[in-house]
C-alpha positions, 0 to 999 in steps of 0.5 A: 291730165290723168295717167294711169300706169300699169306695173308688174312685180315679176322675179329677176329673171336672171335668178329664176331657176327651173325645177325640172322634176317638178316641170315649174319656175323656182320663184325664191328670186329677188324681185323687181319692177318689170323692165318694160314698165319703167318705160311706162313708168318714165313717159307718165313722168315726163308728161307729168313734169310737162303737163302737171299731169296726176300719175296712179299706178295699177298692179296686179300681184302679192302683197310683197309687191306692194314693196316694188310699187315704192319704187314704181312711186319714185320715178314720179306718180302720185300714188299706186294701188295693188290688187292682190289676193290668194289668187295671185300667183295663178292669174292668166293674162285675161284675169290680170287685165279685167282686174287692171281694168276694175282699177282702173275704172274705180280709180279713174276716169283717166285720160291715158293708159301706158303699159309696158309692151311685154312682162319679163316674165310671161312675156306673151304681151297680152295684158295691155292690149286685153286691158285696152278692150276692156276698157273700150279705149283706142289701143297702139301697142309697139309704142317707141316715141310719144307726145301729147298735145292736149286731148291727142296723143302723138305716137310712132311705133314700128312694123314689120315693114313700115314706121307708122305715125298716128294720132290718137285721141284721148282718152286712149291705151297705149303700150310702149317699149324699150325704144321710148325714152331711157328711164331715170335712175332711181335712188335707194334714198329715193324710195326710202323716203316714199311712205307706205301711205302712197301705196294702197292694197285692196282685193279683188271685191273692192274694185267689183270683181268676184274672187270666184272668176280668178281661182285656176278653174274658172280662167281661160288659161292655165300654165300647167308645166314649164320647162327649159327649151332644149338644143341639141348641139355638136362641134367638130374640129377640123384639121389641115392647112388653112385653104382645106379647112375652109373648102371643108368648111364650105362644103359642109355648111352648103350641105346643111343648107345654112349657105342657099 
């Protein structure tokens, strides 16, 4: 079995901070491994240790991603190639999938294609399944438990209503989420000892896209401002014994419709 995993190198959201003149995202983070991806990057794992599976990891990114990809390379994979270019840091979702897809088939043909349900950072979730359609594979996103037996994957995945269960042949795309297993604790040992050699970048031509379909113009999509959302909030103290404060309390809620 071949295993192709996708991974993003994204800011730690934690430290991201808005310039609010600007209306953009201050990226001068730390940076990481999406925490949906170490979900992926842990299923590839666990099949690889069961079924002697080969494990490529995809990434979309800048060159200093190649240093996140170390990590990505000690949870168990092969090796990881990073497309990167000027384009970068202004790809939308589409892009960033045709591109993954390139890779994929360069790389491939592969029998499982996992992803993390969403990145930490965009977060419209789009990518995985694009990916899917462009490589004209079966697609199940949500995924929170997974098994493989032979060219079948078994996958649960939870809706708004309903936990559905479905067999999926292989080759299929598969997005899975936070629920699927626990990743495993990575060292600092663990990725120190991991050689760049394992970790190869290329651009966009070498995996048969044209730089000119990824420059901000040509994209379907362009973020053209950021800002923190906003709430307004007020408080009130209410006074006097315990039995008026609560009717007070009561009636003001019934008011705001909070309790109908």
């Amino acid at each position: 079995m071949r295993i192709f995993v996708t991974v993003k190198h994204v800011p730690d959201t934690t430290e991201v901070r808005f310039d609010a003149g600007g209306g953009l995202l201050v990226h001068q983070a730390p940076t990481k491994i999406n925490d949906y991806d170490r979900n992926a990057l842990e299923a590839a794992a666990q099949l690889r240790e069961s079924a002697g599976a080969e494990v490529v990891i995809g990434c979309v990114g800048p060159p200093e991603a190649a240093k996140t990809l170390k990590e990505a390379v000690a949870y168990g994979a092969d090796r990881a190639v990073l497309v990167s270019g000027s384009w970068a840091e202004t790809l939308d979702s589409d892009g960033a999938a045709q591109l993954l897809a390139a890779l994929a088939r360069s790389e491939g043909p592969f029998d499982l294609v996992l992803s993390g349900d969403v990145s930490e950072d965009g977060y419209d979730g789009l990518v995985p399944g694009l990916l899917g359609a462009a490589l004209d594979l079966p697609f199940v996103r949500g995924v929170r438990a997974l098994s493989v037996d032979g060219l079948v994957a078994e996958v649960t995945r939870v809706g708004d209503d309903a936990e559905e269960t479905l067999r999926v042949s292989l080759p299929a795309s598969l997005s899975v989420t936070r629920l699927v297993n626990v990743p495993r604790v990575v060292t600092t040992m663990q990725v120190m000892k991991v050689p760049m050699s394992r970790i190869r970048t290329v651009g966009a031509g070498d995996v048969g896209v044209e730089e000119a379909t990824l420059v901000p113009d040509a994209l379907a999509v362009r973020t053209l401002g950021v800002r923190p959302a906003t709430q307004a909030r007020s408080n009130e103290m209410l006074e006097g014994d315990a039995d008026a404060m609560v009717a007070d309390l009561v009636s003001r809620l019934d008011a705001l419709g909070v309790l109908s």
